[in-house]
N, C-alpha and C positions, 0 to 999 in steps of 0.2 A: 486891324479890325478888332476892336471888343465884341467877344461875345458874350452872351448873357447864361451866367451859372446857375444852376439849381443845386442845393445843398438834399442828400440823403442821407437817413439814416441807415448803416448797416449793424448788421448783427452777426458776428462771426465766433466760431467757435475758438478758446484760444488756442489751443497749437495751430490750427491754421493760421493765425493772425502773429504767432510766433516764427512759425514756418516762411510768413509773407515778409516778417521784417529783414530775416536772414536773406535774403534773396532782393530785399530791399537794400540794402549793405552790400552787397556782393555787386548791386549794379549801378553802388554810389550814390544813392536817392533815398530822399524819406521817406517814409512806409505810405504816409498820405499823396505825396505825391509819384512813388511806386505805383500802388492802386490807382489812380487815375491815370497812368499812362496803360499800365493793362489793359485796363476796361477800355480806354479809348483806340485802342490797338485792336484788340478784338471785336469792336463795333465797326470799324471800318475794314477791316481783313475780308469780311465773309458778305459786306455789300456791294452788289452789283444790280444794275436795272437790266431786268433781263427782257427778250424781242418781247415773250409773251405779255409781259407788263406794259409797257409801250403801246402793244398792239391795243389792250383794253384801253388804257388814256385814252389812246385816239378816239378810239371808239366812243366814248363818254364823252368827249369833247364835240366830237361830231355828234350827239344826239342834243348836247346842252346848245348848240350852234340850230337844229330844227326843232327846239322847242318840245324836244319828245323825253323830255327828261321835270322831274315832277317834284320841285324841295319844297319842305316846308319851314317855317321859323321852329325858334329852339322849343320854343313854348308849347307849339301845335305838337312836337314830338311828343313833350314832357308830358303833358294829355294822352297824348293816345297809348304811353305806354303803364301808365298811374295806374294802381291796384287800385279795383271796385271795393 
């Protein structure tokens, strides 16, 4: 499966980015691809869907299911939130 990358820019200070390569070396990998395995490491470590989250879905889902849920298009937003 491909998935679709988003390129950012970061701004580090250098010793940290000195610090990051040495440790990028140490565990065999580019410093750019070091950083990306981090980051995607620590994005996935600390996510879990928890009851309480679920419970809301549901909920939301069941109010979109009797019609008691209220959207509007992007534009009606962009209105109502526009400075007077």
């Amino acid at each position: 499966m491909i998935r679709e990358k988003i390129r950012k820019e970061v701004s580090l200070d250098k010793t940290i980015v000195e610090r990051l390569k040495i440790q990028a070396l140490e565990d065999g990998r580019s410093l750019k691809n070091y950083l990306e395995k981090i980051l995607a490491d620590k994005a996935n470590e600390d996510f879990e869907i928890t009851e309480v989250y679920k419970k809301m879905m549901d909920e939301m889902l069941e109010k979109r299911e009797k019609g008691e849920l209220k959207f509007i298009s992007e534009e009606e937003f962009r209105a109502s939130i526009k400075r007077k």
